[in-house]
N, C-alpha and C positions, 0 to 999 in steps of 0.2 A: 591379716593372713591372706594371703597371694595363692591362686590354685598356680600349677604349672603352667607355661604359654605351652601352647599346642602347636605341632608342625604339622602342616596340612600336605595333602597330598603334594598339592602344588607346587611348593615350597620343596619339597624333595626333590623335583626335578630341576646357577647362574653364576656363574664366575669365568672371570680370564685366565691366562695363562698362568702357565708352574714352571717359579725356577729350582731347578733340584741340585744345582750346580754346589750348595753349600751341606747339603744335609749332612746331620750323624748319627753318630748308634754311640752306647755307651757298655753293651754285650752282646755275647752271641749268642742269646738263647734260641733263635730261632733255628739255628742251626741244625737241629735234631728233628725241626720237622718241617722245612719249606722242600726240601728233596729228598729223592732217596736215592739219587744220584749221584755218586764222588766228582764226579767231574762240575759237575752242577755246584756241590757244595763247595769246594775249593774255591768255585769263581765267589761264591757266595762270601764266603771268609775273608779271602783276599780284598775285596770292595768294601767289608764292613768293620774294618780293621777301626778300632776306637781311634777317633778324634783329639787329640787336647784341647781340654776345652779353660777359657779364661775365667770362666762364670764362676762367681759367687755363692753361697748356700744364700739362698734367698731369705730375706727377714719375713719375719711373722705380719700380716697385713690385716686386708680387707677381710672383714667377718663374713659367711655367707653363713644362713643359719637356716635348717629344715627342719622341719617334722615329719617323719619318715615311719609307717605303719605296715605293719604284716599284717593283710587280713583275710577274709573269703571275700569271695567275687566271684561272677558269674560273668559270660560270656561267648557270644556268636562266634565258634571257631570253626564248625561244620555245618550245612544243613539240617536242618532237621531238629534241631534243640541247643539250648544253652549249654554250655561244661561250666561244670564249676573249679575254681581254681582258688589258688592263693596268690596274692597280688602284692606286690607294694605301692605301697598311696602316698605321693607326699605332697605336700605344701610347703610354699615358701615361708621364712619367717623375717628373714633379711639378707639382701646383695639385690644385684639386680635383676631384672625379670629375666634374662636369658640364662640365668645359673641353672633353672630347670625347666626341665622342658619332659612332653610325653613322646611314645613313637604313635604313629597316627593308625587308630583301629589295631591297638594291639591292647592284649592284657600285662605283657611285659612293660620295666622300666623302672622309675623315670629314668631320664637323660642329668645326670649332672654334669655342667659344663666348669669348670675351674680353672684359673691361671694357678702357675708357679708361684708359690710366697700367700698366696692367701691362707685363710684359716678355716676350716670347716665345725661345724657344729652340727650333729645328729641325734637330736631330739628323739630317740627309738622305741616306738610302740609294738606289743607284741597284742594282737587280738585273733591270732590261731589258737587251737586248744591242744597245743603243745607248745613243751620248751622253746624260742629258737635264739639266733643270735645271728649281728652280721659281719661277714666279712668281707675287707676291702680290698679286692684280688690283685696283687701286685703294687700296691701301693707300701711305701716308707712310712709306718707310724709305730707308737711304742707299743709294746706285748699287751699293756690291757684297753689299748684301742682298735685289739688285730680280730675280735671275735672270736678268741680262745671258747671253745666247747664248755670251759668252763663257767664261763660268762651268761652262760643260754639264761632266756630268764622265762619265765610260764606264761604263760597267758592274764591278761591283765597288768602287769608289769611294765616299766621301762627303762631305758637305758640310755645314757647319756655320753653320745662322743662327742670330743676335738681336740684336732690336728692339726697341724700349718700341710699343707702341701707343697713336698719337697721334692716330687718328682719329678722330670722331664718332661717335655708333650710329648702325648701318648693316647692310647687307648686301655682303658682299665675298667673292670666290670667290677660288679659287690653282688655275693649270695650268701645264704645264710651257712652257717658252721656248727650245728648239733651235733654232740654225739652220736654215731649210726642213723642220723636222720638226714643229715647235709645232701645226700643225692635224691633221697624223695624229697625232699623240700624243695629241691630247686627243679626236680621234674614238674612239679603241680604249678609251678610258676613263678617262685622267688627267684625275681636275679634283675639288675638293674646298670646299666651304663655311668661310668665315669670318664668322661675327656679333660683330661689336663692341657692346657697350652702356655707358652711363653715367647719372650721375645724372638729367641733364634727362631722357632718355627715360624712367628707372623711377619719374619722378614721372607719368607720363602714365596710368599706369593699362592700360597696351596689353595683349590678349591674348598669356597666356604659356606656358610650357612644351608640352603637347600641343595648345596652339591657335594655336602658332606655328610655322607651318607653309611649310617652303622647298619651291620648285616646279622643280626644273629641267628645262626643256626643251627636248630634244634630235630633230632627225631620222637616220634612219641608215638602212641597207641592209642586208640579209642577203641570202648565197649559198642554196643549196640545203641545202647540211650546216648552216647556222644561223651561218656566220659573218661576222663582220661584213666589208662590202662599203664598197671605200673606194677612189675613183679620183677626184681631184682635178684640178680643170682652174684652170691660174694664174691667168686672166682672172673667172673663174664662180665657183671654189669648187664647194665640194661640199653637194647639195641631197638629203636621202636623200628613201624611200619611206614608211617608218613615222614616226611619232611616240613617239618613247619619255618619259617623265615620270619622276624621281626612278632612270633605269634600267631600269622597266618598262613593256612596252607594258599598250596598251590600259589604263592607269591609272585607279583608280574611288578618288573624295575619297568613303570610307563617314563622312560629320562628325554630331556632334551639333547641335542649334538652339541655334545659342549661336553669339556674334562669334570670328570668327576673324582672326589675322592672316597674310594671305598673301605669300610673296615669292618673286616671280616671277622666274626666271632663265633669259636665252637665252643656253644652252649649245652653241646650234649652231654650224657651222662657217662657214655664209652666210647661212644662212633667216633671211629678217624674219618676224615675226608681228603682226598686227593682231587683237589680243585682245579678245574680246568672250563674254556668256553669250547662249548660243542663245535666251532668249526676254526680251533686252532689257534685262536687269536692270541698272542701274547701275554700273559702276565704281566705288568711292571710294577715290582716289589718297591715298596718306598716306607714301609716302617714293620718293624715285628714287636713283638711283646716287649722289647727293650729299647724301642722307640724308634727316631728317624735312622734312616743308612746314610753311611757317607754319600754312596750314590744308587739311583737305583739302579734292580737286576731285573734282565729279560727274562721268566725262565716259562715253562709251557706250560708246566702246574705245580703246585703248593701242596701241600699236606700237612694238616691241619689236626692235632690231637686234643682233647677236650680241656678247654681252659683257657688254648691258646689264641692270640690272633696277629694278624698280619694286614697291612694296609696295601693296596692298589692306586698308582693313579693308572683310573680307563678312560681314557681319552675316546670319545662318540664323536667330537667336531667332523670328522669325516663321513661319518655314516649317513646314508642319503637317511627322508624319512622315511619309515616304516620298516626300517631294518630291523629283524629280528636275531636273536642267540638266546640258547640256551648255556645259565651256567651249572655243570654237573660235578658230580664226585664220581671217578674211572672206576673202573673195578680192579684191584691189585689184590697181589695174593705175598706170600709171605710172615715176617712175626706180626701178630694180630689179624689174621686172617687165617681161616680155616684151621686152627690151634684147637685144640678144649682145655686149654688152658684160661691166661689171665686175663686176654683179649678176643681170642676166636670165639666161632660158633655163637649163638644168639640166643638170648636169654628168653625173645621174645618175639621181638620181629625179624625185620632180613638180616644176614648173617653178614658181618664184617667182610667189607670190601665187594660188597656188591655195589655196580652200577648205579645211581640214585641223581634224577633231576632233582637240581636245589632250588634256580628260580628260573625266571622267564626275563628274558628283557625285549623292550619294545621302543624303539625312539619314533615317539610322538608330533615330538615339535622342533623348529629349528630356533637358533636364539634371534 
């Protein structure tokens, strides 16, 4: 049994050039939330007009097999004292060492890594002291390997998936799916990365390994002792105080000048985010929840509702060192904002569509 390979900081800040001349998309979901702009969107539609594609449904392959656990854990997320949280723990059981992997200094994850056509197997332990069950967000598999509510299993228990992986490359995450409990579960910290890949994408050339880089972003609250704070309103949802990234607050991208590929994930339980760099810079859109675009799109910022994500190539090659930016969420008003309805107003912390630094970036090194 194999613990996950670890991605060190290091390693997150090396690769060459991106050909995006070929990419595609195979829907338009992103469509409802990269703009709120019609002009924006049109061009967005227009570019991501589905592909034909000649591919195959891939056959059932390579086995990769995990043991995958909900447990408690505890963890340095502020000053001052450990939080305690819920985690998922896995281990490898069989594929090769880079199928999992952790994020570095986070309680979040792990990272599974998967081609197209392989098989997965999830060995699933439940050692919280409630029900839960997991689910594979966005992925193609049959109704009783989706994590139906009714599947949750107690504590002490377990559960057993597999599936071929049928999807596209992509970015796809896994949390858990209890009845009325699915948002506090995945608040206290169940949620874990899925990256699919296949041919078409590994002809692209895309920035890989420490320059592929998952961004999950989460708001939360802490008490006084440092624990996480969680009071949910059926109508609102819950809106924390802090912005955590990848798990940690105040999050700094230390990257080298060199293209990186980013993917962005809103991990939150209600917060939209309108994602933008504090001094203007570009967006370039190169995949959303339905995978590669035919081609990418310029746009100035994204907006981003919980669940969903969307890839960036950010090319830094230009940036002298020690360039820094801030990347933010603007503040917009409109539906989900300022409403007392099913998205405004705040259950808890700052109110929808306030202003909010996400992270920091800092180019360190040149390549």
């Amino acid at each position: 049994m194999n613990p996950p390979s670890k991605i060190t900081r290091r390693q997150f800040l090396h690769l060459s050039g991106l050909g995006l001349g070929g990419l595609t998309v195979t829907s338009l979901l992103f469509a409802c939330g990269l703009s709120l702009d019609p002009e924006t969107i049109h061009a967005l539609v227009s570019t991501a007009a589905p592909a034909p594609s000649t591919a195959t449904q891939p056959s059932i392959g390579e086995l990769v097999e995990i043991n995958l656990r909900a447990a408690p854990a505890r963890f340095n997320i502020l000053p001052g004292g450990e939080t305690r949280v819920w985690q998922y723990q896995a281990s490898l059981l069989q594929g090769q060492p880079t199928s999992l992997q952790t994020l570095p200094d986070s309680y979040l994850g792990p990272i599974l890594r998967l081609r197209r056509g392989q098989t997965l197997r999830v060995q699933f332990e439940n050692r919280i002291n409630e029900p839960t069950i997991v689910h594979w967000h966005g992925l193609s598999v049959r109704q009783d390997m989706d994590g139906h509510p009714r599947h949750a299993i107690a504590q002490g228990q377990s559960y057993t998936y597999e599936f071929p992986i049928l999807n596209r490359a992509g970015t796809y995450w896994f949390h858990p799916h209890p009845h009325q409990r699915t948002g506090a579960q995945a608040y206290y910290g169940l949620a874990g990365l899925l990256m699919v890949s296949d041919d078409e994408e590994s002809a692209l050339g895309l920035p890989a390994g420490e320059f592929d880089l998952p961004l999950v972003i989460q708001d939360r609250s802490f008490d006084s002792q440092n624990q996480l704070d969680y009071s949910s309103d059926a109508m609102v949802g819950f809106l924390g105080e802090r912005i955590l990234v990848n798990g940690q607050a105040n999050y700094r991208l230390e990257a080298a000048a060199a293209p990186y590929r980013l993917r962005l994930i809103n991990g939150s339980n209600a917060r939209i985010y309108k994602l933008a760099w504090d001094d203007d810079t570009t967006l370039n859109v190169i995949a959303t929840d339905g995978g590669l675009l035919e081609k990418p799109v310029q746009l100035s910022y994204v907006t981003l509702a919980p669940g969903e994500r969307v890839e960036l190539y950010a090319d830094f090659s230009a940036d002298p060192l020690d360039t820094q930016r801030r990347l933010v969420s603007l503040a917009f008003e409109g539906e989900g904002s300022g409403m007392g309805g099913m998205m405004g107003g705040s259950a808890l912390g700052r109110p929808q569509g306030t202003k909010m630094d996400i992270l920091g970036l800092h180019i360190i090194r040149a390549l």
